[in-house]
MIZA-906299 format. One line per 3 residues: number of its first residue (from 1); their letters; for each residue x, y, z of C-alpha. Coordinates in steps of 0.02 Angstrom, whole numbers, padded with zeros to 5 digits. Last residue first. Layout:
# residues N
NUM) a) X:Y:Z  ...
***
This chain:
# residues 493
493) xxx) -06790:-07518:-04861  -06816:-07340:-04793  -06867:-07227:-04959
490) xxx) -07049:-07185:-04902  -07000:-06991:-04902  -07073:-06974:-04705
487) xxx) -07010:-07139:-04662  -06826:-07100:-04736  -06869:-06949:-04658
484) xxx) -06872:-07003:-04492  -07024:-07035:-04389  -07058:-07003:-04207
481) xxx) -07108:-06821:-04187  -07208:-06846:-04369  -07318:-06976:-04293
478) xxx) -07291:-07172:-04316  -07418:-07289:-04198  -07354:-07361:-04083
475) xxx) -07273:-07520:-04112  -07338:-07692:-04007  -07253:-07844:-04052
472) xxx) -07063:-07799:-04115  -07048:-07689:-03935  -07119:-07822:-03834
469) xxx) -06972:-07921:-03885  -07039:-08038:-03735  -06858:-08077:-03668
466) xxx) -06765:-07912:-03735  -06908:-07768:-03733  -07031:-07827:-03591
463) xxx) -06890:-07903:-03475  -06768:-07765:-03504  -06878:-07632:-03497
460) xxx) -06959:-07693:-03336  -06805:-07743:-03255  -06737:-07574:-03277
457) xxx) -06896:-07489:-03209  -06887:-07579:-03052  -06686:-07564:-03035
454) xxx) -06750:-07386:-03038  -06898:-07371:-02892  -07063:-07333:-02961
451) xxx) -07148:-07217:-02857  -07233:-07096:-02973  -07089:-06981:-02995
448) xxx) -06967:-07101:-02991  -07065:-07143:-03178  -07057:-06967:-03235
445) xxx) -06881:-06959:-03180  -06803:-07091:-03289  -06793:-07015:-03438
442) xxx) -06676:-06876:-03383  -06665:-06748:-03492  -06639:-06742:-03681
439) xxx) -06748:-06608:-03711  -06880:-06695:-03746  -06867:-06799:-03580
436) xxx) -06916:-06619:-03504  -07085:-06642:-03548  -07085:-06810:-03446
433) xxx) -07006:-06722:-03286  -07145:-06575:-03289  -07290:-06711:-03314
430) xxx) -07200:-06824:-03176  -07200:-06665:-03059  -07350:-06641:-03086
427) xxx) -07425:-06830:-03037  -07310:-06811:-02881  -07376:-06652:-02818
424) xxx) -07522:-06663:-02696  -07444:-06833:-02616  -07282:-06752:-02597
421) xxx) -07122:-06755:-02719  -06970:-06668:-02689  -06871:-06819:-02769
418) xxx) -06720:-06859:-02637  -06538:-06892:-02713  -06404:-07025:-02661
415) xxx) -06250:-06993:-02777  -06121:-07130:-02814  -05943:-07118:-02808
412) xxx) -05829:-07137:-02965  -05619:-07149:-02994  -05584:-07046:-02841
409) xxx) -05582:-07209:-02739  -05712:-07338:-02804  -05859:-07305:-02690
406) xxx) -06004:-07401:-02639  -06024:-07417:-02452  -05955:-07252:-02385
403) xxx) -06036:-07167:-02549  -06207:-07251:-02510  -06221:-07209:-02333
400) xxx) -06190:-07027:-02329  -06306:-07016:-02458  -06417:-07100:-02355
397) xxx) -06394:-06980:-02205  -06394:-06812:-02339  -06571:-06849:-02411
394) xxx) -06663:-06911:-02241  -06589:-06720:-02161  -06660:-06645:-02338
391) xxx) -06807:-06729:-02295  -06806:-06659:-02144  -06780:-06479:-02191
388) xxx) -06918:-06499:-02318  -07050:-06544:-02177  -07112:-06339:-02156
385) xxx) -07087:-06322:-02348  -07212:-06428:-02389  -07325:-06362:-02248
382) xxx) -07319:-06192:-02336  -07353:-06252:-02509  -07504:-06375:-02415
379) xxx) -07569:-06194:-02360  -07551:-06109:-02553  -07651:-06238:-02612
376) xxx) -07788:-06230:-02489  -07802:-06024:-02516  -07946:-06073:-02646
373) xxx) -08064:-06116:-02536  -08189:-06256:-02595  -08258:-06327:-02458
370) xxx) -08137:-06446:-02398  -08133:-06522:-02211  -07985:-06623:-02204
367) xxx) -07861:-06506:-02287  -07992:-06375:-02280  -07950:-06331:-02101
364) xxx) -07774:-06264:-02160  -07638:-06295:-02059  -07531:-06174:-01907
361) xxx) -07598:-06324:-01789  -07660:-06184:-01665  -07762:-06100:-01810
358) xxx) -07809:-06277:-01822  -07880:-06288:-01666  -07943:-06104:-01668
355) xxx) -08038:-06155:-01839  -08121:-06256:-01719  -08163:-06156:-01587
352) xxx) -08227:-06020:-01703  -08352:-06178:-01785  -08415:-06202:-01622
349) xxx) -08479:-06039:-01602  -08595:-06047:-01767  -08666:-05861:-01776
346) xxx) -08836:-05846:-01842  -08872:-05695:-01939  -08971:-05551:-01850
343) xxx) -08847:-05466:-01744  -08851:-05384:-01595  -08977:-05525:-01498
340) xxx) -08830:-05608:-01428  -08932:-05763:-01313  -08966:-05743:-01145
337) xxx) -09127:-05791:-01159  -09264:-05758:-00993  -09420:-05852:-01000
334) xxx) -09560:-05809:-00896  -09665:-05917:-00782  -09803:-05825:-00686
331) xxx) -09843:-05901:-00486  -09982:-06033:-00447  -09835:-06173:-00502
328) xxx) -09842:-06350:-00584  -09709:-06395:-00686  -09731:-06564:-00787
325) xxx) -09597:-06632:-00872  -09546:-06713:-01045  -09383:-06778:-01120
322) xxx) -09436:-06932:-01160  -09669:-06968:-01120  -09689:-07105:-01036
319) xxx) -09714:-07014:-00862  -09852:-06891:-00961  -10001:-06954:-00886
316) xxx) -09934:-06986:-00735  -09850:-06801:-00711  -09997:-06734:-00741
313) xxx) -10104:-06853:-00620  -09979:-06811:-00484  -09992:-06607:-00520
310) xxx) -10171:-06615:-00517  -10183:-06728:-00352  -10041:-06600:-00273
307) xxx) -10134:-06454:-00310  -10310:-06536:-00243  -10198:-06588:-00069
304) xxx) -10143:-06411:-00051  -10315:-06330:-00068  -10365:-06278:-00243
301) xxx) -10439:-06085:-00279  -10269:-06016:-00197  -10298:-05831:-00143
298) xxx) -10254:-05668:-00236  -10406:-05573:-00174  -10491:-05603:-00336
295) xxx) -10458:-05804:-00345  -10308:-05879:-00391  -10292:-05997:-00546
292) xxx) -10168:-06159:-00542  -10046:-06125:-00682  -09987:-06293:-00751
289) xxx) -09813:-06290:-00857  -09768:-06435:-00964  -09589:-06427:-00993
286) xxx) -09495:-06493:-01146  -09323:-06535:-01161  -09249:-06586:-01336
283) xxx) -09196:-06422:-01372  -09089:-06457:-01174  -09008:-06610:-01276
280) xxx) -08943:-06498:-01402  -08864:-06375:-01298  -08778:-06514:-01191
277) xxx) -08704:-06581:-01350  -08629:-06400:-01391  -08563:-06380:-01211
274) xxx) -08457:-06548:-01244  -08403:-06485:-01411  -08356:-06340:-01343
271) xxx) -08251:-06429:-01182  -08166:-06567:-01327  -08122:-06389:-01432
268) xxx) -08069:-06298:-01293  -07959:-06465:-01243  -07893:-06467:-01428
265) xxx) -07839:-06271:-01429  -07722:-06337:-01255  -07650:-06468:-01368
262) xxx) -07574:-06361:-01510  -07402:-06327:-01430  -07396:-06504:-01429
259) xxx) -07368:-06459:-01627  -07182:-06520:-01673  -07131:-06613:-01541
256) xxx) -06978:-06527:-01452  -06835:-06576:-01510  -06788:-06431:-01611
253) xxx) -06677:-06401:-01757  -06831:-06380:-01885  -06895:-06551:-01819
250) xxx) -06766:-06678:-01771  -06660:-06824:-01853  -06520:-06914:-01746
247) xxx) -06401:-07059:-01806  -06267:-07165:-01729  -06155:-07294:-01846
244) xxx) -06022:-07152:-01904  -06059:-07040:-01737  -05981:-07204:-01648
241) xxx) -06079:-07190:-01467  -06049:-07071:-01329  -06072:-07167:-01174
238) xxx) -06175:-07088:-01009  -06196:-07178:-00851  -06084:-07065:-00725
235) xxx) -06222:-06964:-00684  -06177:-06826:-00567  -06167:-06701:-00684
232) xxx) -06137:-06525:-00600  -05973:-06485:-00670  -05968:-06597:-00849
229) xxx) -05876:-06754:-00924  -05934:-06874:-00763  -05847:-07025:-00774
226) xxx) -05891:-07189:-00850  -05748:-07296:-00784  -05859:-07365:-00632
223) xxx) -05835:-07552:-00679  -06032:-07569:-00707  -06034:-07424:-00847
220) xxx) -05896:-07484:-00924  -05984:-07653:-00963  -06137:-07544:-01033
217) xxx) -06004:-07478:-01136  -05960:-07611:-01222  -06107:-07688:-01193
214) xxx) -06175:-07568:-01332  -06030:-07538:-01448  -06061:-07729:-01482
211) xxx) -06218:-07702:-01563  -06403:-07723:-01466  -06488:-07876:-01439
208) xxx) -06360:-07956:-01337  -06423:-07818:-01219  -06599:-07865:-01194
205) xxx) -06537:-08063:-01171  -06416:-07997:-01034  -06575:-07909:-00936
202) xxx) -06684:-08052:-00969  -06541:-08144:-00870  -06509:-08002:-00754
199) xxx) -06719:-07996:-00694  -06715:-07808:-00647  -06743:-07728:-00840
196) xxx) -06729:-07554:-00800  -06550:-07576:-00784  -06532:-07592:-00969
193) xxx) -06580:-07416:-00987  -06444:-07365:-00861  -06331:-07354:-01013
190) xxx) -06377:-07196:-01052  -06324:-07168:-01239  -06246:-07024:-01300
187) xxx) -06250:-06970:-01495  -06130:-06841:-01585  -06250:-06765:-01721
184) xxx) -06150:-06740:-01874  -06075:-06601:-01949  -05922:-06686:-01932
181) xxx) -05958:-06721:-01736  -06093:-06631:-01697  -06162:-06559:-01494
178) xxx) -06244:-06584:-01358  -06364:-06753:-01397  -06446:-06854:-01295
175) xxx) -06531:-07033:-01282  -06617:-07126:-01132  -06793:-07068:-01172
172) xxx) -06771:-07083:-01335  -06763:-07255:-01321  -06642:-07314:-01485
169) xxx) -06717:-07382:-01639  -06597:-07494:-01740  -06588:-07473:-01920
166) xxx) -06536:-07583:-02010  -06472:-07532:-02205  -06486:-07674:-02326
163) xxx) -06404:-07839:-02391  -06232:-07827:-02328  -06287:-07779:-02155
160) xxx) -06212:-07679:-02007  -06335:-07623:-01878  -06349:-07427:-01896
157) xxx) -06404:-07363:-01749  -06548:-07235:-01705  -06632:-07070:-01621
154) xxx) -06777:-06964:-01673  -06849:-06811:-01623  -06974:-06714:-01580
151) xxx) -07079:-06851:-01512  -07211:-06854:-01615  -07182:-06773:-01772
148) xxx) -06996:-06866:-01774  -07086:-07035:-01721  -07163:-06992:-01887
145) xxx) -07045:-06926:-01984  -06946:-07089:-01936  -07092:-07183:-01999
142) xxx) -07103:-07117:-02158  -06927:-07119:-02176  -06901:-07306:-02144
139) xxx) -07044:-07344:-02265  -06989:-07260:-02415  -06808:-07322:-02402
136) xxx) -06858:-07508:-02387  -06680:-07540:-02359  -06675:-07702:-02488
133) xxx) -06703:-07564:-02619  -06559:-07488:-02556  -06455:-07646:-02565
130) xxx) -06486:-07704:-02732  -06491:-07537:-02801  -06317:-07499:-02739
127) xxx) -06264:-07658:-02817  -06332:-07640:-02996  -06239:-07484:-02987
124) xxx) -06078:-07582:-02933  -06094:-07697:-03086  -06148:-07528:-03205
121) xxx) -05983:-07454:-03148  -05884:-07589:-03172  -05925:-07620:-03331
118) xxx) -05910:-07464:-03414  -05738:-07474:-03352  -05675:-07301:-03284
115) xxx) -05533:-07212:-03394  -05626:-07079:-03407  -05599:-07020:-03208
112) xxx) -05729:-06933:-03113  -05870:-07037:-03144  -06019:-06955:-03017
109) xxx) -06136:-07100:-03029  -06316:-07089:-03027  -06471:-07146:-02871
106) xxx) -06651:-07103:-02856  -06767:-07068:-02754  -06959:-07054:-02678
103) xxx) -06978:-06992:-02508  -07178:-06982:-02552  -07178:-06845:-02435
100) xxx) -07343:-06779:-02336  -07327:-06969:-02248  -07257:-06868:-02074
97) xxx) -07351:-06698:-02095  -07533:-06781:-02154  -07493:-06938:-02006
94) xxx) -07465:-06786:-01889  -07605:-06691:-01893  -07717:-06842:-01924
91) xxx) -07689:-06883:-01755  -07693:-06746:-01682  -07875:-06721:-01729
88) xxx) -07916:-06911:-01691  -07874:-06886:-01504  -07849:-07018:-01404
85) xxx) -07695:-07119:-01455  -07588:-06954:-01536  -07663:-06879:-01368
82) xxx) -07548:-06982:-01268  -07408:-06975:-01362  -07406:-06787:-01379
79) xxx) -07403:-06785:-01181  -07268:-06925:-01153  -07173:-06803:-01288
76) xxx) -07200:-06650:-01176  -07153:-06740:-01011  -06995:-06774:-01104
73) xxx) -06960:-06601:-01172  -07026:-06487:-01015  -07004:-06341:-01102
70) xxx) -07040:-06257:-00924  -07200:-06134:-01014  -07229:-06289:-01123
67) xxx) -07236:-06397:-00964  -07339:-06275:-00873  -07457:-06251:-01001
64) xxx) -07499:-06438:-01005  -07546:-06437:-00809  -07655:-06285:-00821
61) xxx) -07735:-06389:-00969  -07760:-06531:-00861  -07801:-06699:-00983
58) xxx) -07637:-06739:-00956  -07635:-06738:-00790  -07753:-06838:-00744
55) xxx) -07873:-06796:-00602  -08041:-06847:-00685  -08024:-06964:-00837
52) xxx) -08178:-06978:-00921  -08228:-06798:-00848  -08069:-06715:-00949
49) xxx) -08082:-06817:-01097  -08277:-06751:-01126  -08257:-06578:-01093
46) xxx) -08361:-06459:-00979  -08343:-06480:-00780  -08426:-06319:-00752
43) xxx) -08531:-06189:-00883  -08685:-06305:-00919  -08713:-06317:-00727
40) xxx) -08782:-06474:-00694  -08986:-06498:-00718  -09053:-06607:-00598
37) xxx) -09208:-06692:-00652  -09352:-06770:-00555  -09485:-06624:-00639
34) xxx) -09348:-06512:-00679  -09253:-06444:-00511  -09118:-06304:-00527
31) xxx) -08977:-06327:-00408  -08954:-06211:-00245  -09117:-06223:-00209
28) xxx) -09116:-06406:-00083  -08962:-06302:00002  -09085:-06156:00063
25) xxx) -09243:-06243:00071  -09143:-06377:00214  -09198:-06289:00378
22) xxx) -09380:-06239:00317  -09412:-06395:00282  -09425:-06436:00102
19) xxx) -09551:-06563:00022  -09493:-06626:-00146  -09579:-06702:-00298
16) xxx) -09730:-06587:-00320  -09667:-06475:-00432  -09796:-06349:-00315
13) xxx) -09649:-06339:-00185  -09730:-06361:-00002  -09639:-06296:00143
10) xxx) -09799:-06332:00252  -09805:-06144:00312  -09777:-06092:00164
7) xxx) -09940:-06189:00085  -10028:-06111:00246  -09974:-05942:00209
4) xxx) -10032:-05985:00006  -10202:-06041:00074  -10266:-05884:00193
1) x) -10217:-05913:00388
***
């Protein structure tokens, strides 16, 4: 029997670290073996939130599909939920869409009759500031676009209050809405909501919580008298609440959230990424590869136990050694790449995933990522006009509010307006406001414009002008825009 039928015979594998039998070579090759290593197949299990949390659904992208395929709405917004917590991509998304507006405004009188008291007006003006500003306007709607961005939709109460707008935030879970009522969302509230809560006195303290409309019909719902209104419902637990004090804002007319329809692009992205860090750890692997010779008649120079000595004391000098093993074989090693050799340039395959994400998004990648392209402008034009139709939703609600609060009859009203101002525009817009001052515009717009609210730029003037006379103290200096020609001729005084 020559060497290599006798190194057969014995099942030996020249790495050194594994005797087979004869009965267990089969399975013991089906995964590669470096040095001690097991190397996993770079194609299966790839993506880093799908192998942290193995069997949820969320992180299924079969499962995901399905809902959008099903429109799925509420398993849809517990899925944009959950990857608005994990994943800083979607994230972003929706913080740039949601805070994108400044929501800046103002408010002016519609006078309707002359015979209006100057008086009166500017008392009742003073008013509506009072109790807008105490709103915190700005705030509200940035975080109603928000849970709008999210969820798809929004759903609230107005809490009466002389000092400000409340508003209440309903579960959107337990909230629907078929059809309007004045042009108006008509609101229905699930009263088994409160049910969900199983000790009755933390139950009862829940529902004092919430307006009287609430355990009104809540009350209603426990006596039975909250009939089915529709063939097929078998729910008697649904109470349409006052569309005056009820309120609903939605994406574009859908409740759907606005870019779940995204999600599946983020799992390629999370499973490139993942095969991306595996490429770079295998540069990192080196392999030391020890040929033992073979004689002339193609027979092994070193015995079995002189093979195994030289591949032992390889492998101990070199045990220290990161990302380093020792191969020792009598057959030829080749390397085989199956890299695209058609083209010359190097071709970045993450990057197509990504731009796929945000492709997916329907943004521009430079908006976090800039490098210069000049079609950035024209994207944050588009996304402008993607969240327009909720401000003008924010825009109509509190004017809605403010002439049902402040209004003298046909006499006067007062007008709730919306400044189309965005982070990217503001300081423009001021510029364009400020040059139209000239021409006997507005001259409160330029400061709206950059966030000041009015009652705060009255106070200012006032204060600086007619308590510090401000205006006596520090002159500017006289141009020929601002001087008359009594200046001009030097006959004033």
């Amino acid at each position: 029997m020559t060497r290599n039928e006798e190194i057969h015979a014995k099942g030996f594998d020249m790495t050194g670290y594994r005797n087979y039998s004869a009965i267990g070579a089969e399975n013991e090759y089906k995964r590669i073996k470096v040095g001690v290593k097991s190397l996993d197949d770079a194609v299966l299990n790839l993506g880093t939130i799908k192998n942290s949390m193995p069997g949820h659904g969320y992180t299924n992208k079969a499962f995901i599909m399905k809902a959008l395929v099903n429109n799925d709405v509420a398993e849809l917004r517990a899925i944009s939920n959950f990857y608005y917590n994990l994943n800083g991509v979607y994230e972003r998304v929706c913080n740039y869409f949601a805070y994108l507006y400044r929501y800046d405004w103002y408010v002016a009188p519609e006078i309707n009759d002359d015979s209006v008291k100057e008086e009166k007006v500017l008392k009742d003006f003073a008013k509506v500031l009072n109790y807008l500003d105490n709103s915190y306007i700005k705030k509200v709607c940035g975080d109603i676009a928000l849970s709008v961005i999210k969820n798809g939709c929004y759903y609230g109460y107005i809490v009466p209050s002389a000092d400000g707008l409340v508003l209440q935030d309903l579960p959107i879970a337990y909230c629907r809405s078929r059809y309007q009522v004045a042009g108006l969302p008509a609101v229905e509230f699930n009263m088994k909501f409160f049910d969900t809560f199983r000790d009755i006195n933390y139950r009862m303290r829940v529902l004092n919580l919430f307006p009287d409309e609430f355990r009104k019909g809540y009350l209603l719902y426990k006596q039975g008298k909250l009939l089915p209104d529709y063939q097929g419902d078998n729910d008697g637990s649904w109470y349409l609440l006052d569309p005056e004090s009820s309120v609903k804002f939605n994406y574009n007319g859908s409740d759907v959230p606005a870019f779940v329809n995204a999600i599946p692009a983020l799992l390629d992205l999370d499973a490139a990424q993942d095969l991306d860090r595996r490429k770079q750890m295998q540069k990192l692997l080196k392999i030391i590869v020890q040929k033992l010779p073979l004689d002339k008649n193609g027979d092994l120079i070193f015995d079995v136990d002189e093979a195994r000595d030289i591949h032992n004391n390889g492998v101990e000098m070199l045990k220290r050694a990161i990302g380093v093993d020792v191969l020792t074989t009598f057959t030829d090693v080749q390397s085989i790449d199956l890299s695209d050799k058609n083209t010359s340039t190097t071709v970045d395959d993450l990057s197509k995933v990504e731009r796929a994400v945000f492709n997916a998004f329907g943004i521009s990648q430079n908006l976090f990522n800039t490098d210069g392209n000049l079609s950035l402008e024209k994207s944050i034009l588009n996304d402008e006009s993607s969240m327009r139709n909720l401000l003008l939703q924010f825009s109509i609600f509190f004017d809605r509010i403010t002439k049902k609060k402040y209004s003298s009859g046909k006499k006067y009203t007062f007008k709730f307006y919306m400044l189309e101002t965005t982070q990217y525009n503001y300081k423009e817009l001021s510029k364009m406001y400020k040059e139209q001052t000239q021409l006997g515009y507005s001259k409160m717009l330029p400061q709206v414009a950059l966030g000041h609210s009015q009652s705060f730029i009255l106070n200012t003037a006032t204060f600086e002008n007619e308590v510090l006379h401000l205006s006596e103290i520090m002159i500017p200096p006289l141009m020929s825009s601002t001087m008359s020609s009594e200046d001009i001729l030097g006959n004033k005084g």
